[in-house]
Residue frames as a rotation matrix with the C-alpha (Angstrom) as fourth column:
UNK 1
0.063 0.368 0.928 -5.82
-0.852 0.504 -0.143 19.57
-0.520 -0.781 0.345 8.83
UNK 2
0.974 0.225 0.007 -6.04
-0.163 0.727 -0.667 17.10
-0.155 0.649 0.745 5.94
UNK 3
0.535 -0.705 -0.464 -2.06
-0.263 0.383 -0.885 17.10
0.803 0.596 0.020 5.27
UNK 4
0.171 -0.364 0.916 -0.84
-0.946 0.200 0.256 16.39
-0.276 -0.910 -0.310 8.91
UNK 5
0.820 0.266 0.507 -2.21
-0.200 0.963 -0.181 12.51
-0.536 0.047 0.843 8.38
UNK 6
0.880 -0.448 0.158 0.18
0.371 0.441 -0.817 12.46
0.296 0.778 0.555 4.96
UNK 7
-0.088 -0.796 0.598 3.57
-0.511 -0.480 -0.713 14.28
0.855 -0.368 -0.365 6.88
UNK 8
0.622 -0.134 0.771 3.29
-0.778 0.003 0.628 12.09
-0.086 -0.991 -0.102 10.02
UNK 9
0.993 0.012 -0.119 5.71
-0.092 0.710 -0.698 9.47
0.077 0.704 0.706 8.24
UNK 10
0.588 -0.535 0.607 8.01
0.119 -0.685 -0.718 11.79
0.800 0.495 -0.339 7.85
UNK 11
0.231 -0.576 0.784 9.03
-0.724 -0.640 -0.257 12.70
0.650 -0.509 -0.565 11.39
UNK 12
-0.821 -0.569 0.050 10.29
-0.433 0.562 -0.705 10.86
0.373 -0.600 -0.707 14.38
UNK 13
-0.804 0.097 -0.586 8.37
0.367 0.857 -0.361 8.73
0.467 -0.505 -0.725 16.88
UNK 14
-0.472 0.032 -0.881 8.06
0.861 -0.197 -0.468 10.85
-0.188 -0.980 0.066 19.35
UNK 15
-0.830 0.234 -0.506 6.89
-0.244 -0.969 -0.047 13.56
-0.502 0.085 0.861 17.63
UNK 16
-0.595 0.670 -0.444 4.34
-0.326 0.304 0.895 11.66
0.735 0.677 0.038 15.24
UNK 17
-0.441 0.644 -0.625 2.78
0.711 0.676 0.195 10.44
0.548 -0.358 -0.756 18.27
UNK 18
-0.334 0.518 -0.787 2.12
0.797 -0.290 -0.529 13.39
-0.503 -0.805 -0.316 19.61
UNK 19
-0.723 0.395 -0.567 0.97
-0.682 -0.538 0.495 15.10
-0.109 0.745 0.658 16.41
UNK 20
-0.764 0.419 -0.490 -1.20
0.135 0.847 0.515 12.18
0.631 0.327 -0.703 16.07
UNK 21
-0.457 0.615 -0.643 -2.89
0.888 0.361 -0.285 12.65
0.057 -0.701 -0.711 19.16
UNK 22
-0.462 0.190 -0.866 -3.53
-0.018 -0.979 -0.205 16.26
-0.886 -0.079 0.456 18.61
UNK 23
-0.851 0.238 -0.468 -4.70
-0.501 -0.099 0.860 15.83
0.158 0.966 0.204 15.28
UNK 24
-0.910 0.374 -0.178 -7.08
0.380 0.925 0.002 13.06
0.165 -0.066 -0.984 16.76
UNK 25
-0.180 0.560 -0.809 -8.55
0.757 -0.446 -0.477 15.52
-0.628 -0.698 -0.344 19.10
UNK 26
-0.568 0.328 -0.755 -8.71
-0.489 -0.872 -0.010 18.59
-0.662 0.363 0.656 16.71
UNK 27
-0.914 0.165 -0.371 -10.38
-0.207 0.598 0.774 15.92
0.349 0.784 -0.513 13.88
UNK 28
-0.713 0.558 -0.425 -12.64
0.684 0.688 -0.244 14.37
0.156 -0.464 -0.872 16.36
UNK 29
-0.148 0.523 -0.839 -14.37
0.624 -0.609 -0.490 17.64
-0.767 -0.596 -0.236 16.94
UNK 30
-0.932 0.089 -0.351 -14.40
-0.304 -0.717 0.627 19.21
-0.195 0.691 0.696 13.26
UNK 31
-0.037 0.814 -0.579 -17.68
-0.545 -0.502 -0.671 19.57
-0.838 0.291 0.463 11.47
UNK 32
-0.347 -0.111 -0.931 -16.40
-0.936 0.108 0.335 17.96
0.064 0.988 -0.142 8.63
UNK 33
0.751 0.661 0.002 -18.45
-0.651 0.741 -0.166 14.24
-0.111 0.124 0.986 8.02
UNK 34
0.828 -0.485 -0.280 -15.37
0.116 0.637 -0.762 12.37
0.548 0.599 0.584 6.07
UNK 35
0.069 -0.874 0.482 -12.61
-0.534 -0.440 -0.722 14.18
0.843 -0.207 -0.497 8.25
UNK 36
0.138 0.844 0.519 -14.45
-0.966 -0.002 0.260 12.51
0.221 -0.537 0.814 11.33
UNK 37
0.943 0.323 -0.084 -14.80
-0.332 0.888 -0.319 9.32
-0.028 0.328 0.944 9.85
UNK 38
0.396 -0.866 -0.305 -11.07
-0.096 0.292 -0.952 9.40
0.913 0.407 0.032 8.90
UNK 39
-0.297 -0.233 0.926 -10.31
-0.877 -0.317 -0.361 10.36
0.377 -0.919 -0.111 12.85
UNK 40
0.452 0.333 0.828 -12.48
-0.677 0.732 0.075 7.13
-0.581 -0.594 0.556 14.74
UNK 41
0.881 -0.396 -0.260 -10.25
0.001 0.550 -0.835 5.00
0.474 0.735 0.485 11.79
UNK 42
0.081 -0.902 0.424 -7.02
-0.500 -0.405 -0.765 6.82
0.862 -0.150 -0.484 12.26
UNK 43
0.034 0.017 0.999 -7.75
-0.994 -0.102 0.036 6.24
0.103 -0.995 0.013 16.54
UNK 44
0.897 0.443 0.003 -8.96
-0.411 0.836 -0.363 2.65
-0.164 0.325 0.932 15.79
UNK 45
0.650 -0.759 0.037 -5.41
0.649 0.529 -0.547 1.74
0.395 0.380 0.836 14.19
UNK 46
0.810 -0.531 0.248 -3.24
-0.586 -0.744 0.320 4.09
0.015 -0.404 -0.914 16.26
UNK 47
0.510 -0.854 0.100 -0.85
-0.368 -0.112 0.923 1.84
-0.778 -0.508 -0.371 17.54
UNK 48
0.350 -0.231 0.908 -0.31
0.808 0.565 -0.168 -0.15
-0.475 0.792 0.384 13.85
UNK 49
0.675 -0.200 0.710 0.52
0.660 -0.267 -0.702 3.14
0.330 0.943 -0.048 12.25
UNK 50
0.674 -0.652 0.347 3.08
-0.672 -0.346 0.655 4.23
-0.307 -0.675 -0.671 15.29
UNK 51
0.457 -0.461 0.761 4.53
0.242 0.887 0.392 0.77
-0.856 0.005 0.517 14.18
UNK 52
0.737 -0.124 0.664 4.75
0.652 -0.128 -0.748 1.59
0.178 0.984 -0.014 10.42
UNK 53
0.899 -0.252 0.357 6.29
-0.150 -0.945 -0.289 4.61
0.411 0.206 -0.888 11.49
UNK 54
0.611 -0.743 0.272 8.87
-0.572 -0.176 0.801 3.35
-0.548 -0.645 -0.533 13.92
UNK 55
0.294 -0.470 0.832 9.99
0.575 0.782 0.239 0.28
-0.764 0.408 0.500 11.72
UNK 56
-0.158 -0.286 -0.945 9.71
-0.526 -0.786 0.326 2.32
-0.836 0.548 -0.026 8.01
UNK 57
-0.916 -0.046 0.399 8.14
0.276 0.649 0.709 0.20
-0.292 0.759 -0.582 6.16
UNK 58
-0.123 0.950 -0.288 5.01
-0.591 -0.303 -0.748 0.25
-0.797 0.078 0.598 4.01
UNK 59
-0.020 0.099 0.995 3.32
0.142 0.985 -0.095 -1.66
-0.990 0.140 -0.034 1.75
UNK 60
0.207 -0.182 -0.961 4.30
-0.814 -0.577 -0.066 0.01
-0.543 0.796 -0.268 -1.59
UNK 61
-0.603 -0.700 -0.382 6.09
-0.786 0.439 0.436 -2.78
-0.138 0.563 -0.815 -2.76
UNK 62
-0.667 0.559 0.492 2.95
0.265 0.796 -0.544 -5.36
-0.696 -0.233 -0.679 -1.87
UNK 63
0.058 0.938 -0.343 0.78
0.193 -0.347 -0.918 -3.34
-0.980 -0.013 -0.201 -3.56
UNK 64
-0.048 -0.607 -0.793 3.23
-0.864 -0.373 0.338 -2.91
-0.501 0.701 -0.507 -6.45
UNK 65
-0.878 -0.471 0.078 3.61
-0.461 0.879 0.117 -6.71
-0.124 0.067 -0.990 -6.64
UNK 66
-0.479 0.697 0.533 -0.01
0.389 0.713 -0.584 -7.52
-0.787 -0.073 -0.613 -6.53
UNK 67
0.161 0.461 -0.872 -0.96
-0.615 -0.644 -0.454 -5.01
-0.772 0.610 0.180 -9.09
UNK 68
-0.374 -0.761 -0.530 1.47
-0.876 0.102 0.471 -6.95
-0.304 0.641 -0.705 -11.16
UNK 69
-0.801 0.394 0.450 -0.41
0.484 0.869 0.100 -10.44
-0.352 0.298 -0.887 -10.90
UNK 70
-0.202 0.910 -0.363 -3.17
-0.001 -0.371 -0.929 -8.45
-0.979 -0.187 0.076 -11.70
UNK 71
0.334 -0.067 -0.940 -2.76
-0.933 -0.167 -0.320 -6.96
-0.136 0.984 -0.119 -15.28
UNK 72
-0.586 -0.692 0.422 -1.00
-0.728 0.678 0.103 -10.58
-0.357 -0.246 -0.901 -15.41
UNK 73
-0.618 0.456 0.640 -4.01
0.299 0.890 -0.345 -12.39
-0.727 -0.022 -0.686 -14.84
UNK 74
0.208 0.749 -0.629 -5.80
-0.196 -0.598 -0.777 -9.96
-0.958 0.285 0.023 -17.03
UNK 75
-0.170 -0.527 -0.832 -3.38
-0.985 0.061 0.162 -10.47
-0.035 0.847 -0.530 -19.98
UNK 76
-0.990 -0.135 0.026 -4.10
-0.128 0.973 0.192 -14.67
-0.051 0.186 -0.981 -19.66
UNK 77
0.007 0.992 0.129 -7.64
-0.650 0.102 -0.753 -14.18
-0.760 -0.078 0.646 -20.12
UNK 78
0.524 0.487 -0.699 -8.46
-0.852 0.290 -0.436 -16.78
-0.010 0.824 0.567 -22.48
UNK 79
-0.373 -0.597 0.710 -5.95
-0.916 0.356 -0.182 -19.18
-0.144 -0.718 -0.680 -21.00
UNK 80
0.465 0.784 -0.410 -7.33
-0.290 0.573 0.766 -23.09
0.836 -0.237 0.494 -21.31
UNK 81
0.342 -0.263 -0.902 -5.08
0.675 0.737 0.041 -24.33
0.654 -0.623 0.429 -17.90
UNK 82
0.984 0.026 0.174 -4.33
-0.131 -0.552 0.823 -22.66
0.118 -0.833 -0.540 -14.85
UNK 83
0.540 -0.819 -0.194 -1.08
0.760 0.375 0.530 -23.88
-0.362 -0.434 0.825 -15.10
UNK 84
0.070 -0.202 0.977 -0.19
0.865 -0.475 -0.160 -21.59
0.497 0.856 0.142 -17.91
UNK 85
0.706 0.312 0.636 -1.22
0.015 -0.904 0.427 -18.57
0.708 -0.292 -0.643 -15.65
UNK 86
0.933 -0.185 -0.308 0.69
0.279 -0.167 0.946 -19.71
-0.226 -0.968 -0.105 -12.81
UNK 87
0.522 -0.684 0.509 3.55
0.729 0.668 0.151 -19.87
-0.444 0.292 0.847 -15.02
UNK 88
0.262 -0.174 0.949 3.28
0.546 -0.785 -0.294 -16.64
0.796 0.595 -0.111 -16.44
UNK 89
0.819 0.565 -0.102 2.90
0.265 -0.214 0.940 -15.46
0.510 -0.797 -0.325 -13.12
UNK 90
0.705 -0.694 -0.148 6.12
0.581 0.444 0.682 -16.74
-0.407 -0.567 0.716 -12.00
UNK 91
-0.183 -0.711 0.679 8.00
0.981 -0.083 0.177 -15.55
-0.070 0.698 0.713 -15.19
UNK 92
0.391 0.276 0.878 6.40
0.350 -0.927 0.135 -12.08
0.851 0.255 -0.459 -14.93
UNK 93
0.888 0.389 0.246 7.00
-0.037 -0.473 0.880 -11.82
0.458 -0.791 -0.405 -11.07
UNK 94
0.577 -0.763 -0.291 10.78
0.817 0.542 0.199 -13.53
0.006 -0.353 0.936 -10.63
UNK 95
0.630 -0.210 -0.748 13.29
0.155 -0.910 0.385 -11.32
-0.761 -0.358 -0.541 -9.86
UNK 96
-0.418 -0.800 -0.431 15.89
-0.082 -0.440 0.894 -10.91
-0.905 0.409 0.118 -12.68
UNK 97
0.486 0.712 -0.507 14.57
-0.670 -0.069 -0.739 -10.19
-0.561 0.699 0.443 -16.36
UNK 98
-0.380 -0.645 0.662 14.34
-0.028 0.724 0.689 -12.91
-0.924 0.244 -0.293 -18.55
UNK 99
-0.290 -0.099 -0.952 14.72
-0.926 -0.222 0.305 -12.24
-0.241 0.970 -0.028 -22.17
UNK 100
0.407 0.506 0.760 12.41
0.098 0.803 -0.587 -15.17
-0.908 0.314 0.277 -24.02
UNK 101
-0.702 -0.678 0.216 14.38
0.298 -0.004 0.955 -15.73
-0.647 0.735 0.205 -27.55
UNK 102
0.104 0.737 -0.668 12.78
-0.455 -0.562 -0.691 -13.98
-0.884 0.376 0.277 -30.40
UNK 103
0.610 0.109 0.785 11.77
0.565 0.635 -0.527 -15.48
-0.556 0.765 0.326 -34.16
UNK 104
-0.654 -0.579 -0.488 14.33
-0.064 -0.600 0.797 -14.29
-0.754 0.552 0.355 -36.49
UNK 105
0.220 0.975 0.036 12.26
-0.074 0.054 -0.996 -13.28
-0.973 0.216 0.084 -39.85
């Protein structure tokens, strides 16, 4: 019951929607507290994750990309200007890698 949710990606349209809706109904009626909960969610956003499914996208890469300012902003702690951060920001986040010259010793 719990791996249905993580395999409806996977298959066509037409079939994810009606695994979806069966899953809704067999969810909606388990015993389980959290399974429930996940079910009146799941129902709640039905047609947004028919969408996900029909287009193929997700938000891997967003989530990839914000992680990235993250540790980012973490690494400029101590920073005195905001410019500095945004800058790093940029230079961490741009799309080809850019090789800053090193000190020869």
């Amino acid at each position: 019951m719990k791996e249905l949710p993580r395999t409806l990606p996977h298959q066509p349209v037409g079939q994810a929607e009606a695994e979806s809706k069966r899953w809704i109904f067999r969810a909606s009626h388990s015993r389980i507290p959290e399974i429930v909960e996940l079910c009146r969610k799941s129902h709640r956003r039905k047609d947004d994750i028919l969408k996900t499914i029909r287009l193929g996208h997700s938000n891997a890469r967003l989530e990839a990309f914000n992680n990235k300012i993250k540790v980012t902003i973490r690494m400029a702690y101590g920073f005195r200007h905001v410019d500095n951060l945004i800058a790093m920001i940029k230079l961490r986040c741009s799309g080809p890698p850019i090789h800053l010259p090193t000190p020869i010793p």
